[in-house]
N, C-alpha and C positions, 0 to 999 in steps of 0.2 A: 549839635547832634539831636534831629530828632525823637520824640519818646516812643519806644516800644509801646504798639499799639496793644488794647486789650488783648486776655486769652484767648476771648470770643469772636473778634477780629479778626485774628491769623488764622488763615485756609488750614483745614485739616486735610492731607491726601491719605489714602488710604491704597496700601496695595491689595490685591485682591486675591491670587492663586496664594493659600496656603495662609492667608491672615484675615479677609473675610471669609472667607470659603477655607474648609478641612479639607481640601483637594485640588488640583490642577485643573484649569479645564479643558489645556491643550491632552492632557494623559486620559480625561474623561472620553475626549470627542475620537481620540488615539484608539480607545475601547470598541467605542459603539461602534465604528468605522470597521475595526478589525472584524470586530463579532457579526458584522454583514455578511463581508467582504475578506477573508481572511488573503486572497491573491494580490489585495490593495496593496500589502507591506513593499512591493517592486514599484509602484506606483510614490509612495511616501518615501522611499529611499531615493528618488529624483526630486522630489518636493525639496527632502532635505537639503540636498549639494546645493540646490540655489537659495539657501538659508533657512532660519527657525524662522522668520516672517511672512517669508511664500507658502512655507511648510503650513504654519497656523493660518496664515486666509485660504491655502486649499482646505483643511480640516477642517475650518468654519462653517464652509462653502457646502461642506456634504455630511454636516452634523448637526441636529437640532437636539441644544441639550433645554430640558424641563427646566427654567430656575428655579422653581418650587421644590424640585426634589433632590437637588442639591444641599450638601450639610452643611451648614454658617455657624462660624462662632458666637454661639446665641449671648455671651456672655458679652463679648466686646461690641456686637450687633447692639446691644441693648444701649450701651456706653455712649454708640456712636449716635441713638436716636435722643439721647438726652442733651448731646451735644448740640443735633441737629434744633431740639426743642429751646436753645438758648439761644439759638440765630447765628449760628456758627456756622460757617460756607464749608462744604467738606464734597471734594472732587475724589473721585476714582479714578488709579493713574495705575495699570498693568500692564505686565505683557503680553497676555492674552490678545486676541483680535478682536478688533472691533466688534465683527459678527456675535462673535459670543459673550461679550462681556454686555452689550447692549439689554438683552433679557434679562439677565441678574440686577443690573443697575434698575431697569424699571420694575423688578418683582420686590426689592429694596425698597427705591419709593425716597432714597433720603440725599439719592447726589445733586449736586449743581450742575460739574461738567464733568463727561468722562474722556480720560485720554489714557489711550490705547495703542496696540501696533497695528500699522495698515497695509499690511502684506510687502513693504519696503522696508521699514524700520523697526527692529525689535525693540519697545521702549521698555530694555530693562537696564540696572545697574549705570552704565554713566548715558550712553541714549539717556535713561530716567532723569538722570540727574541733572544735565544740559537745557531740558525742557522746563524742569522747574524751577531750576534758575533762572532762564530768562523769561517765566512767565511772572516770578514772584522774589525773584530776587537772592543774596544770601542773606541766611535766617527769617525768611521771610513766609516761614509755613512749619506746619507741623510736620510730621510722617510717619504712619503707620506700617510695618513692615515685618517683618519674619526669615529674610531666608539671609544668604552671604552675599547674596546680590545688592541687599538693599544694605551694607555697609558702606556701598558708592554713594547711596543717598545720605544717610544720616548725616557724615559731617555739615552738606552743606544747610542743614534743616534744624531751626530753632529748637526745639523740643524733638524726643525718639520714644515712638509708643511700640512695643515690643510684641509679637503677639503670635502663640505657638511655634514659639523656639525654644530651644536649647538651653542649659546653663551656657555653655562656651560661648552660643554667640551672644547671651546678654550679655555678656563679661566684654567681647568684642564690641558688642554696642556701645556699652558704659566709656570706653576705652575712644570713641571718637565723636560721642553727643552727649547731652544730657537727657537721661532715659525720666520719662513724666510719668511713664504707668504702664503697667505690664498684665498682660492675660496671658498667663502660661500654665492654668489649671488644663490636664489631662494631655499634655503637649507627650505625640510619638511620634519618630520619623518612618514609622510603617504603616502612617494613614491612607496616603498617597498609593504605595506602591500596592495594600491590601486590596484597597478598593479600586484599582487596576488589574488588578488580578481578578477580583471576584467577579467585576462585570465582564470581563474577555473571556476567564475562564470557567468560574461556575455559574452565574448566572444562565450563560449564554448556553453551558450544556458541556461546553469546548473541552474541560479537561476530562469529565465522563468519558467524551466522545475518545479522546487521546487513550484513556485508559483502558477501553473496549477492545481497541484496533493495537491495541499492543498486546493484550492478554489471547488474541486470533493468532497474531504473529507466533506468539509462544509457542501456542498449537501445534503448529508447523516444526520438520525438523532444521536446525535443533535449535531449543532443546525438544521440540516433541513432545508438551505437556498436554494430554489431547482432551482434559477435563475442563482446561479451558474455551474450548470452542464451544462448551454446553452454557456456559456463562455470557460473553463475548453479545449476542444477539439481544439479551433480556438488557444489559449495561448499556448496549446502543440505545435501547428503547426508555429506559431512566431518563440518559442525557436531554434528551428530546422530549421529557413528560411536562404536557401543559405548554407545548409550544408553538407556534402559527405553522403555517404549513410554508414557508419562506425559512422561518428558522429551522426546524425539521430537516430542510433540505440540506440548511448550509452545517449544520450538527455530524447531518449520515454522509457528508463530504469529509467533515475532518476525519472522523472515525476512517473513514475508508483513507484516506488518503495515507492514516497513520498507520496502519493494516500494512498497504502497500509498499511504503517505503520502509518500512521496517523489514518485512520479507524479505524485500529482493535486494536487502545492504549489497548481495552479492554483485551486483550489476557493477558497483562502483572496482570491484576486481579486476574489470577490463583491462587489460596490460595498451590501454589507448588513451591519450592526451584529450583531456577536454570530452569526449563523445559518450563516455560513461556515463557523467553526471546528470548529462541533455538527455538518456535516456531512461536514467533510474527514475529525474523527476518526470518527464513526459509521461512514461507509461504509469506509474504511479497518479499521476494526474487524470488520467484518463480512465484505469480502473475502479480510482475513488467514486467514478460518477456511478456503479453500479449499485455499491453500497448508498450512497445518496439517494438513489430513487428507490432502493429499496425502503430504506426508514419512510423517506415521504408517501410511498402507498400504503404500508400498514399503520403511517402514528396515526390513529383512531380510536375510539371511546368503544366499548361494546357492554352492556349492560348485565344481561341473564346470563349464568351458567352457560348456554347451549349458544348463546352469541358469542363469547369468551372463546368457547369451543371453535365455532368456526373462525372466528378471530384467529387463532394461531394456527389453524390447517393452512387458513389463506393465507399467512406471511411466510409459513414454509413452502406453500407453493409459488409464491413471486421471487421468494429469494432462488427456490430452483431455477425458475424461469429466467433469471437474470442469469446466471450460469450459462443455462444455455445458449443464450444470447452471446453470453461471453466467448464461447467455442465455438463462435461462428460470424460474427462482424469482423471485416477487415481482416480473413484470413483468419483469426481466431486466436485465445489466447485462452485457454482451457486450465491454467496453471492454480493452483492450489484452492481447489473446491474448498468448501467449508467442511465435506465428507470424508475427504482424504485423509485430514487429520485423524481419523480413528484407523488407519491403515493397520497400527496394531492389535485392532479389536477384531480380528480373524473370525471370530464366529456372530459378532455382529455381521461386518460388512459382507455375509455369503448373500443378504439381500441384492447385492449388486447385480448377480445372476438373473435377477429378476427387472431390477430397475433401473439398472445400470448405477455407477456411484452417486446420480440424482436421489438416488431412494435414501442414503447414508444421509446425505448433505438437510434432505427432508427430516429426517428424524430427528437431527442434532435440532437445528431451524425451531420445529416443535415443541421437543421437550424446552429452548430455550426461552421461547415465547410462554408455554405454560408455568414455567418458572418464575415469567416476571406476574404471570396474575396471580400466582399465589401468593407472591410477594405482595403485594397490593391489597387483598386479602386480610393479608395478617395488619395491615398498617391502617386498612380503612375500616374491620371488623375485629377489633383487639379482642374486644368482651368474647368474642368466638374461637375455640383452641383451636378448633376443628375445621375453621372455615377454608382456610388452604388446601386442605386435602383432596377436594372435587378435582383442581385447578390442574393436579400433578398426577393424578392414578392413570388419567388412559396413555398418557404417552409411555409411563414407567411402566405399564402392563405391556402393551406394544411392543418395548424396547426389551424390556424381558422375555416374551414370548419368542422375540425376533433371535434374540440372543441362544437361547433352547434353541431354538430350530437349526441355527446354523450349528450347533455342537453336533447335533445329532443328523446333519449334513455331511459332517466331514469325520464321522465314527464310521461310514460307509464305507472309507476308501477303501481301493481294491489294490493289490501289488501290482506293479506296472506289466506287462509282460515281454516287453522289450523297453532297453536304455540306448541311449546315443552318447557314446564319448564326447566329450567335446572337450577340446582345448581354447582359453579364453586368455588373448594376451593384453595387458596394460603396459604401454609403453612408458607414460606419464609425459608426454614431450610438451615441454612448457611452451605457450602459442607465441613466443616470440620466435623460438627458433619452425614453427610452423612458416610465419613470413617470411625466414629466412632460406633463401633459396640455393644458398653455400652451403646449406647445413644437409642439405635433401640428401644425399648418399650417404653419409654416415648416420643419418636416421633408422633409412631403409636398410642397412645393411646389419644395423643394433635390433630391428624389429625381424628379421630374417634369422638373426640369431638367437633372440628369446625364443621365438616360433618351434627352432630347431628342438629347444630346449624343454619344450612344452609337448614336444612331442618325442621323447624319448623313449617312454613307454608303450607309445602308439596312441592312435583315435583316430576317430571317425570325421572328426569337423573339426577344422582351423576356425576361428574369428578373430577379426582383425578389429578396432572399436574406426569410428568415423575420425577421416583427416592421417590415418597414420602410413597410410600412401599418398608420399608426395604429390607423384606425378605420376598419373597411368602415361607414360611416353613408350616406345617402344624397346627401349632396354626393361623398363619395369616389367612391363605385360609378359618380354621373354625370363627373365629373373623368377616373375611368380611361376609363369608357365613348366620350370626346370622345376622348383623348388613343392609344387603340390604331385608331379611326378616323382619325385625320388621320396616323398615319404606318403605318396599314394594316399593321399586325403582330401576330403573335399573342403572348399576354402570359402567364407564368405567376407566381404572385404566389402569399404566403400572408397570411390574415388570420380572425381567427375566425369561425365560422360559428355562427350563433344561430337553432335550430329547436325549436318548441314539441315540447316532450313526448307521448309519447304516451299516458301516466299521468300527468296531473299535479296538484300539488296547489297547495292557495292561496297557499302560501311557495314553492313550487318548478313552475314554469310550464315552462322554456325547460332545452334541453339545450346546453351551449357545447363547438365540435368546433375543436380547431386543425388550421386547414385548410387547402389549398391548391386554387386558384381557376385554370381555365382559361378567359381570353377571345379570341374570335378579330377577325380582324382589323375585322369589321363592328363592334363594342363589345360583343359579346351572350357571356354567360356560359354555355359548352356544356359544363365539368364539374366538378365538384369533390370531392375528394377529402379526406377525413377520416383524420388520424392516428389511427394505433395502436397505438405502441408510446409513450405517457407518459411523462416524467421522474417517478419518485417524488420526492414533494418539492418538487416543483415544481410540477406540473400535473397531481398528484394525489394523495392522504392515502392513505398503504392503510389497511384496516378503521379505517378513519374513522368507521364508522357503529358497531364494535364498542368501540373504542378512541377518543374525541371527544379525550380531553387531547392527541393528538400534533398537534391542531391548535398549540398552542404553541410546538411548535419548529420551525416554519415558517413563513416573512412571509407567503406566498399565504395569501389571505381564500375563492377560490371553487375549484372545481372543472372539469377538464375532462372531456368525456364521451370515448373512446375509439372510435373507428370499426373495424370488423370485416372489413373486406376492401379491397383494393388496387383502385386506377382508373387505367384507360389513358385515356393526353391522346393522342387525336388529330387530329393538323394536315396538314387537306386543302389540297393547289392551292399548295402552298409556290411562290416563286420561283426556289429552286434545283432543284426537284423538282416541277413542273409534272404536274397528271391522277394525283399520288403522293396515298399516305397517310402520315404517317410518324407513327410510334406511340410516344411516349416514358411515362415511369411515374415518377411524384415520391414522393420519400420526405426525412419533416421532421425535423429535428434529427437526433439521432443513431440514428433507423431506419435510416441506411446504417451503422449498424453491426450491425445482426443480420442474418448470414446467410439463416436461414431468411425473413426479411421479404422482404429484397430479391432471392430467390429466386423468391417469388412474383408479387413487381409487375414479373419481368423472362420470365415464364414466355410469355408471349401476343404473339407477332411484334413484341416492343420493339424500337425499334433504339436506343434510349438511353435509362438514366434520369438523373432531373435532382433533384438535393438542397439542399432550402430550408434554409439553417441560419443563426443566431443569434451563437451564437458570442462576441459583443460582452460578456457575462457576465464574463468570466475579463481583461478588458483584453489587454495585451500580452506573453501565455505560450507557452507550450508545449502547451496542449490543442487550439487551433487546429490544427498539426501532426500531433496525435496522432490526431485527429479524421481528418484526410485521411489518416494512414496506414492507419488502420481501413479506410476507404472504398476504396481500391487493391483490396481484395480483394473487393469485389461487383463489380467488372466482370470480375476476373479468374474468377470463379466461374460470371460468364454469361455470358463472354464478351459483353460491351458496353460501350460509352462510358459513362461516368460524369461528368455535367456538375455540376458544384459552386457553387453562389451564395452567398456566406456576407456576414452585416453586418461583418465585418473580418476576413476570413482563414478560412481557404485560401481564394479564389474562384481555381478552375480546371477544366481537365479531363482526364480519362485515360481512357486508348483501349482498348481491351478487353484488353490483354496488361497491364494495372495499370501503363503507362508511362504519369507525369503530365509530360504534353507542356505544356502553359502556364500557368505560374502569375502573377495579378494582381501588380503593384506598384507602388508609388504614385511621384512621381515622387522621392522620397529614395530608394526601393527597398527599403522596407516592403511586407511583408503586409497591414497592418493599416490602413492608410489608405484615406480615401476616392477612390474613382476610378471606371473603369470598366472594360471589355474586347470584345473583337472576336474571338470564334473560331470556326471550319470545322469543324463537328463532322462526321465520317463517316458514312454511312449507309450501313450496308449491308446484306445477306441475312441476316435472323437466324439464325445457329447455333447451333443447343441442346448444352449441354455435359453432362459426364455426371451432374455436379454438378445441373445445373438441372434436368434428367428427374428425378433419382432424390434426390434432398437428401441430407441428413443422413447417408448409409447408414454411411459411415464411422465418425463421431461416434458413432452408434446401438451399433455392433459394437465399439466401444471402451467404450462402456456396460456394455454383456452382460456385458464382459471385468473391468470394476472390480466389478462387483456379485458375482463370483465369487471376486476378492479379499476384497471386503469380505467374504463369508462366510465362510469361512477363516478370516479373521482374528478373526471373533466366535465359531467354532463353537474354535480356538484357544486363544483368551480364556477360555470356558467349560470347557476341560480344563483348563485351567491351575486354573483356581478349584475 
């Protein structure tokens, strides 16, 4: 037998994740990669299925990590360069990939050869083992190691050098090698996953950004903590402090994205297989992008007092501007302004009159941007008590004055001098049995009987909420036509509307309008009114006709056609208003959430509009809520009542100061059940507000103001380059 060669002789190998290095490099490159790129994780989850070696040469491939600023076990580093200074051959042998292990080894300076995995082969645990057996034999090398994996190695490896592990696995070490020396000063198994966290999530901004777009979501009902959305904008701008305009972007992405998908949990309610999910993240995806360019136009440095100053005008005026954009690309999606959340700040939000809910959304914006330079303030000028204070006085004066003015706005009001009865029925019909078309007459006939019921003491108006007419066929049409003559009311109802084209062809005859139906009290149908602002997705494909595949990810089979201007319902000879007219204007589903719509069907001597909605889609959430907060600010905008009929919630009404005076509940004291209601809607002189003459002017002028950013910031970009 021959003799066991010297110590200095025998190859040292040394593993690298977790025994030279305090970290992974594949979890390092896992970071960086995320914190670009956070949509990559779909991309790394295909990596994965074709193994942890495909996985680590893609992540090699599209990560360059620093070896210098990587943390090494300086203690056992030191060990290995004294070895190396006695002429000891010492190879690095991990699982990391080649790619990345390559820069460490040469920032090191002390290997001979490295072996590694090459996007085939994982060389960890027996892979490792197999290799350096047949490169050196058994017992024929030392081995450096640390984790469970390299108990495959030890047995076959003359000496076991230990190194940030465990008791347990030295003991396991001990148990299948002869352990020569160990470095286990400051050994924790939370190195790894800290400094995974910290690069993904706080360096990067990412959990800031998470906790921004959650504490907005709050905002919103419910629960409707609306002190949150004063915070929310100055914590986006935190996340994002000191960071490229690249990271900036991908920062005000998370935030929004976490915004988005928190809000609309409701979407996933959809009593629909599969098509929920596609559409909570889609549209959450796509909203995210607004808060994204928002942080990226204002993360900017501004020096003076009065630059500061304009600093946060101009980030409340792009995030307005972004809104508006919102309520109008692709149809529009106007849904949970940043200003809505003060819905219950009734003498703040009388501004809206003026500026529509963009003046609310500005204000918040403001105050929350001057918030973060005070904050800054205090942390960059300690020595100074007082330095904060410039940062925060004009918007809190603003907000205060603004505040004053609306009390003393709505100390005017005047007693109404005519009321309109109105009866408001909620069926609650869960939208399965909506699709169900065996259900349709015992529907209709339980809605004809609340109706009955709701009118026992008399009124003036029936409403019906959207969807709780099956089928206008012609049993129905006759059914209502008996039924608004024998209790002599006028009835406003939605149900689709089906009119020959006036192009048509042999597959396509008939145009379908989601409509809403006014009958008076003879039974005779005197108007009707065509939606226009569409759910995408719902009740319409965009460029369907350019794009057919996206019919796929959507259950709806047909199309609705869009109607192009507003109708006034007029109801003559009422019995509370005797030789009147009184003029009310219906807007269906969530057209009470775009401003400019419901500016216009309230522009013509309205003294109330009336909102058919649906609602029953989402069960028993939070978008019902969120739905009538929106809606607070179209009367506050035209000053008028806002009467609301929903298949389960909200059913109420609110009076032209955005105060919702009576909301439906059932007799457990649900929203969302079925029932009925009895309210006094006011009627009074219509007053034009300044909002309603003149719309958008605000929103418009805050436009001008972003697009002058935006140029700057491209003419900018192009110096720079």
């Amino acid at each position: 037998m021959p003799p066991s060669p010297p110590p200095n002789q025998v190859p040292l190998v040394v593993d690298m994740d977790g025994t030279l290095l305090k970290t992974d490099l594949m979890w390092e490159s896992l970071a960086r990669i995320l914190q670009r790129n956070p949509f990559v994780i779909f991309a790394i989850l295909i990596w994965w299925m074709r193994g942890r070696a495909f996985l680590k040469r893609k992540l090699g491939a599209r990560s360059k990590v620093d070896a210098s600023t990587l943390p090494y076990n300086e203690k056992f580093l030191r060990w290995l360069r004294e070895q190396k200074s006695a002429g000891r051959t010492i190879i690095l042998a991990t699982a990391a990939d080649l790619q990345m292990v390559l820069s460490v080894a040469s920032h090191v300076g002390i290997f001979d050869e490295v072996l590694a995995s090459d996007g085939k082969t994982n060389l960890r645990s027996k892979n490792k083992l197999n290799l350096l057996v047949e490169k050196f034999g058994e017992r024929g090398f030392d081995y450096a190691g640390n984790s469970a994996a390299d108990l495959a190695v030890w047995p076959a490896a003359r000496e076991a050098i230990v190194v940030n592990a465990s008791a347990f696995l030295l003991k396991r070490a001990s148990q299948s090698a002869t352990v020569a020396k160990t470095f286990l000063d400051g050994y924790s198994p939370f190195v790894i996953p800290a400094r995974f966290f910290n690069e993904l999530f706080i360096r990067s901004g990412y959990l800031a950004a998470v906790a921004a777009g959650l504490l907005l979501a709050l905002a919103f009902p419910k629960p409707g903590i609306a002190g949150f959305a004063w915070v929310a904008p100055a914590l986006l701008l935190l996340a994002a402090h000191n960071k490229s305009a690249g990271d900036t972007f991908r920062v005000g992405y998370v935030g929004g994205l976490s915004f988005w998908l928190a809000t609309l949990y409701w979407l996933l309610l959809i009593p629909a297989p599969g098509y929920p999910i596609l559409g909570w993240l889609a549209l959450g995806a796509a909203m995210a992008l607004f808060v994204a360019v928002w942080l990226w136009l204002v993360n900017w440095r501004a020096g003076f007092w009065s630059q500061r100053l304009l600093w946060s005008l101009s980030g409340a005026a792009v995030w307005v501007a972004l809104e508006m954009v919102r309520a109008r690309v692709l149809g529009g999606f106007p849904w949970n302004f940043i200003g809505v959340s003060q819905f219950q700040l009734t003498p703040l939000i009388q501004i809206a009159s003026v500026t529509g809910v963009y003046g609310v959304s500005f204000l918040v914006v403001w105050a929350s941007l001057s918030l973060y330079s005070a904050g800054r303030m205090v942390f960059s000028k300690p020595e100074s008590r007082f330095a904060w204070q410039p940062e925060i006085f004009l918007p809190l004066f603003v907000v205060a004055g603004l505040f004053a003015w609306g009390e003393i706005r709505m100390l005017g009001e005047k007693p109404p001098p005519a009321t309109v009865s109105a009866a408001l029925v909620q069926p609650s019909i869960p939208q399965t049995l909506i699709w169900d078309e065996t259900s349709n007459s015992n529907r209709f006939q339980q809605l004809l009987t609340m109706s009955g019921d709701a009118l026992t003491n008399g009124g003036d108006l029936l409403v019906w909420p959207e969807s709780a007419v099956p089928e206008l066929d012609d049993a129905t049409y006759i059914a209502i036509t008996r039924f608004v003559h024998t209790h002599h009311v006028w009835l406003i109802f939605n149900a689709d509307d089906v009119l020959p084209k006036a192009n048509p062809s042999p597959n396509d005859l008939y145009d379908v309008y989601n409509a809403a139906f006014l009958f008076d009290p003879k039974g005779e149908c005197v108007a009707i009114y065509h939606k226009q602002k569409l759910v995408i997705f719902g009740e319409y494909i965009p460029l369907a006709n350019w794009l057919p595949f996206l019919k796929w990810f959507t259950p709806i089979t047909g199309g609705y056609q869009a109607g192009n201007e507003p109708v006034q319902f007029e109801l003559n000879n009422i019995a509370s208003a005797p030789g009147e007219t009184v003029i009310t204007s219906p807007l269906i589903c969530f057209e009470d959430t775009f401003p400019q719509l419901a500016r216009r069907a309230a522009r013509v001597r309205t003294e109330f509009l009336v909102n058919l909605t649906n609602d029953g889609w989402f069960g028993d959430g939070a978008e019902q809520w969120q739905h009538m907060a929106n809606a607070v600010f179209r009367a506050v905008e035209n000053r008028v009542p806002l009467v609301r009929c929903c298949n389960n919630g909200v059913t109420c009404w609110i009076d032209q100061f955005g105060r919702v005076r009576e909301i439906f509940r059932d007799p457990n004291g649900s929203i969302y059940g079925p029932g009925e209601m009895t309210i006094d809607v006011p009627i009074q002189p219509h007053v034009s507000t300044f909002y309603n003459r003149h719309g958008d002017w605000f929103g418009w002028i805050c436009m001008g103001i972003a697009v002058l950013i935006l140029a700057r910031r491209i003419l900018s970009w192009k110096g720079k380059s």
